[in-house]
C-alpha positions in Angstrom: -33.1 2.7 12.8 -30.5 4.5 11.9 -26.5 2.9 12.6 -28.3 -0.3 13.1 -27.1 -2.0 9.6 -23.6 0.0 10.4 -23.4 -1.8 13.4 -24.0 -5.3 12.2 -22.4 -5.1 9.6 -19.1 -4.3 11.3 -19.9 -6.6 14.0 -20.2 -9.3 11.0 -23.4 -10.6 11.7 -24.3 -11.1 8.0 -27.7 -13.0 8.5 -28.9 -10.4 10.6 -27.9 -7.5 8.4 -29.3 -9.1 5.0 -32.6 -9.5 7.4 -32.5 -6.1 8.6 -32.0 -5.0 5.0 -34.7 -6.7 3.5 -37.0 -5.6 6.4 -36.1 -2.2 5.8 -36.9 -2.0 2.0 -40.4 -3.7 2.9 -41.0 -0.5 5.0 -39.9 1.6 2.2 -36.5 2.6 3.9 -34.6 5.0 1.0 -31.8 2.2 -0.3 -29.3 5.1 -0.3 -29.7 5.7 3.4 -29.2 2.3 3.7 -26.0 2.3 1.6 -24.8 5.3 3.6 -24.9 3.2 6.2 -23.1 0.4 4.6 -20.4 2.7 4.2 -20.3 3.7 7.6 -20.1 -0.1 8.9 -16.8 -0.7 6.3 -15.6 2.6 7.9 -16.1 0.9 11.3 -14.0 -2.3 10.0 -11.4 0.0 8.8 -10.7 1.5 12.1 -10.7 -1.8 13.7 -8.6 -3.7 10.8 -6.1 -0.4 11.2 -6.3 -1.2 15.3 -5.4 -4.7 14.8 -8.7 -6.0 16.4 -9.7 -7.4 13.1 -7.2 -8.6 10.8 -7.4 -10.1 7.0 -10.1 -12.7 7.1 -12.6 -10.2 8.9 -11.8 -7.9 6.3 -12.6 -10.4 3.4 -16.1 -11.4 5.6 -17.0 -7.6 5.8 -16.4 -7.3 2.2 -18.8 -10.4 1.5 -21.3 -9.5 3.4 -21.2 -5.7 1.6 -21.3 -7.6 -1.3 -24.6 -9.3 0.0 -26.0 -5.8 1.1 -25.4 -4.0 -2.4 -27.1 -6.8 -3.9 -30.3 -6.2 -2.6 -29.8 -2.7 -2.8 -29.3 -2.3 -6.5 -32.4 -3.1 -7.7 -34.3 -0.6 -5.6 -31.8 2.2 -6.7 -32.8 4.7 -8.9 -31.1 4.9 -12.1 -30.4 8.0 -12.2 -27.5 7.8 -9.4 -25.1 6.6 -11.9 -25.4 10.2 -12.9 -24.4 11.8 -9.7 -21.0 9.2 -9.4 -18.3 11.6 -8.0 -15.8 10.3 -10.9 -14.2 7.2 -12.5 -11.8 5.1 -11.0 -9.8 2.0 -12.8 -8.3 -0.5 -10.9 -6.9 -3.6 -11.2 -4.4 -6.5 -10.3 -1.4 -5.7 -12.2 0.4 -8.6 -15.0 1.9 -11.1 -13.2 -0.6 -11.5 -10.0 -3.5 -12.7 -9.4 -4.7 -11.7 -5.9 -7.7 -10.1 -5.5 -8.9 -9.8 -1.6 -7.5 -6.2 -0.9 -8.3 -5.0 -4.8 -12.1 -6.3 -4.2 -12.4 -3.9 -0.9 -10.9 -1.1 -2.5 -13.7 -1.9 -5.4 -16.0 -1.9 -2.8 -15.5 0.8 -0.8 -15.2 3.0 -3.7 -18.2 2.3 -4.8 -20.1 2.8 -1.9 -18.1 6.0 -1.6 -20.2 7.3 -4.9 -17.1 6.4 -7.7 -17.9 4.5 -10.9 -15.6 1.9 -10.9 -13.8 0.1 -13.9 -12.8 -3.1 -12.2 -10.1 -5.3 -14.8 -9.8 -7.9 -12.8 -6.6 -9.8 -12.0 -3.2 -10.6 -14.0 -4.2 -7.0 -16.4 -2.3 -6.5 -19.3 -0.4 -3.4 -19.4 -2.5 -2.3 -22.5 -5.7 -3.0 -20.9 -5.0 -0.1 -18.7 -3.8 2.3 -21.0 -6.8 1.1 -23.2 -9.2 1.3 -20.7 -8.4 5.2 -18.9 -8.6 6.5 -22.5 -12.1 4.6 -23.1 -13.5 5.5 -19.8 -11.8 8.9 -19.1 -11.2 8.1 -15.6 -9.1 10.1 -13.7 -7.7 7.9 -11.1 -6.1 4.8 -11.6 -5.1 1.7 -8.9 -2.8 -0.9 -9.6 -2.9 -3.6 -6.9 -0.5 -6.0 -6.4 0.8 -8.8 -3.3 3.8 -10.6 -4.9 7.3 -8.0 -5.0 7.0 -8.8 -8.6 4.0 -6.7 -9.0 6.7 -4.0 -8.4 7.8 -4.5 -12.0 4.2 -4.4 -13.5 3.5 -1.4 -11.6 6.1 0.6 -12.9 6.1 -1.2 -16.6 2.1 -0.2 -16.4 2.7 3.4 -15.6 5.7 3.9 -17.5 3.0 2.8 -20.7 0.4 5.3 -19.2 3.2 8.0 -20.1 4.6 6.8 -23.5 0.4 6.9 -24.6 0.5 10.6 -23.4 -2.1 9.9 -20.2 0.0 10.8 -17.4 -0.6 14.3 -16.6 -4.2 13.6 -16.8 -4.5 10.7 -14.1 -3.7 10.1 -11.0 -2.3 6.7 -10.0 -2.4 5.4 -6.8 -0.4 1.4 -5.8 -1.7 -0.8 -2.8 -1.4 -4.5 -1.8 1.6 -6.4 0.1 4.6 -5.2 1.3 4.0 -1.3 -0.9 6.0 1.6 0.7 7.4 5.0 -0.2 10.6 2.9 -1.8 8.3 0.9 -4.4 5.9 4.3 -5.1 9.5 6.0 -6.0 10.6 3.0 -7.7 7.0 2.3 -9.7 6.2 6.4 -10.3 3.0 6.7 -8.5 1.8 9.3 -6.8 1.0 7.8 -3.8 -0.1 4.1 -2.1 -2.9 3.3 0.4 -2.3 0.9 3.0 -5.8 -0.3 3.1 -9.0 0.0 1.0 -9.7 2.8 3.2 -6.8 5.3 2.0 -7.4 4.3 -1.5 -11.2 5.8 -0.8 -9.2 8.9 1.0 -6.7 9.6 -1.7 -9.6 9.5 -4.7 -11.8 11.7 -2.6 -8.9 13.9 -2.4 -8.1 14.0 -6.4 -11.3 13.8 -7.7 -13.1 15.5 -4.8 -16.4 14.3 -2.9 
């Protein structure tokens, strides 16, 4: 049994792998082994999305059908897994945009990864962030963004993380559209992921896990 759900889901076959799911908790299956393998299908459409043998849409179809898979998971999880989350992450679509598609999978994979995530949502107030990392006292912070005038947001968003004194205590990572080293430097982040994949790499790699 085990890579079977890995394997459909980064073929896409979503009937088949809510079946196989389903099927697998009526057997008694551990939900956690099947979310590890969740995590390893996404891994699989990372590789291929960073290959070019899937592109956008494939990406936004895995994430649906992830969507589907943690779903039926969560009610078979035990509780106390919140407890063993690696750390918090916010993350959100920064004032000014309101594309989601790219900020979802980086919610997603995240979360599978075994980080609490704050998701804000699109077109996020400056405050909100600044608000939100002091409430939650999460450690890493996104800011996603397609349009080049996210680039403003971003910076205007961490420039307020400073002035409220949270800086040195988060890291903050940028991703979505046409991001490079140039719009890191110009926003002050410490780094951007190209995909929903190196967001997961970076936060493992600041919060550890």
């Amino acid at each position: 049994m085990a890579g079977k759900l890995a394997k459909l889901l980064s073929d896409l076959k979503e009937p088949e792998a809510l079946a196989f799911v389903e099927k697998a908790l009526g057997q008694g299956v551990d939900p956690m082994d099947l979310l590890g393998q969740a995590k390893e299908g996404m891994n699989i459409v990372g590789q291929r999305f960073a290959s070019e043998e899937y592109f956008i849409p494939d990406l936004v179809f895995s994430g649906e059908i992830l969507k589907g898979i943690v779903n039926m998971l969560e009610p078979n999880l035990k509780k106390g897994e919140e407890e063993e989350r690696l750390g918090k992450v916010v993350i959100g679509t920064v004032a000014g945009d309101i594309h989601d598609i790219g900020k979802d999978l980086v919610v997603f994979m995240l979360d599978v990864n075994g980080f609490e995530v704050f998701d804000l949502g699109i077109d996020v107030p400056v405050q909100k962030f600044v608000d939100t990392i002091k409430e939650t006292g999460s450690r890493v912070v996104g800011l996603s963004g397609f349009l080049t005038l996210a680039f403003q947001s971003m910076k205007d968003t961490v420039e307020a993380i400073n002035e409220a004194g949270l800086r040195n205590d988060v890291k903050i990572m940028i991703g979505g559209g046409q991001i490079d080293e140039q719009v890191k430097s110009f926003t002050g982040a410490d780094a951007y992921g190209k995909d929903a994949m190196e967001a997961v790499t970076l936060t493992k790699g600041w919060i550890g896990g």
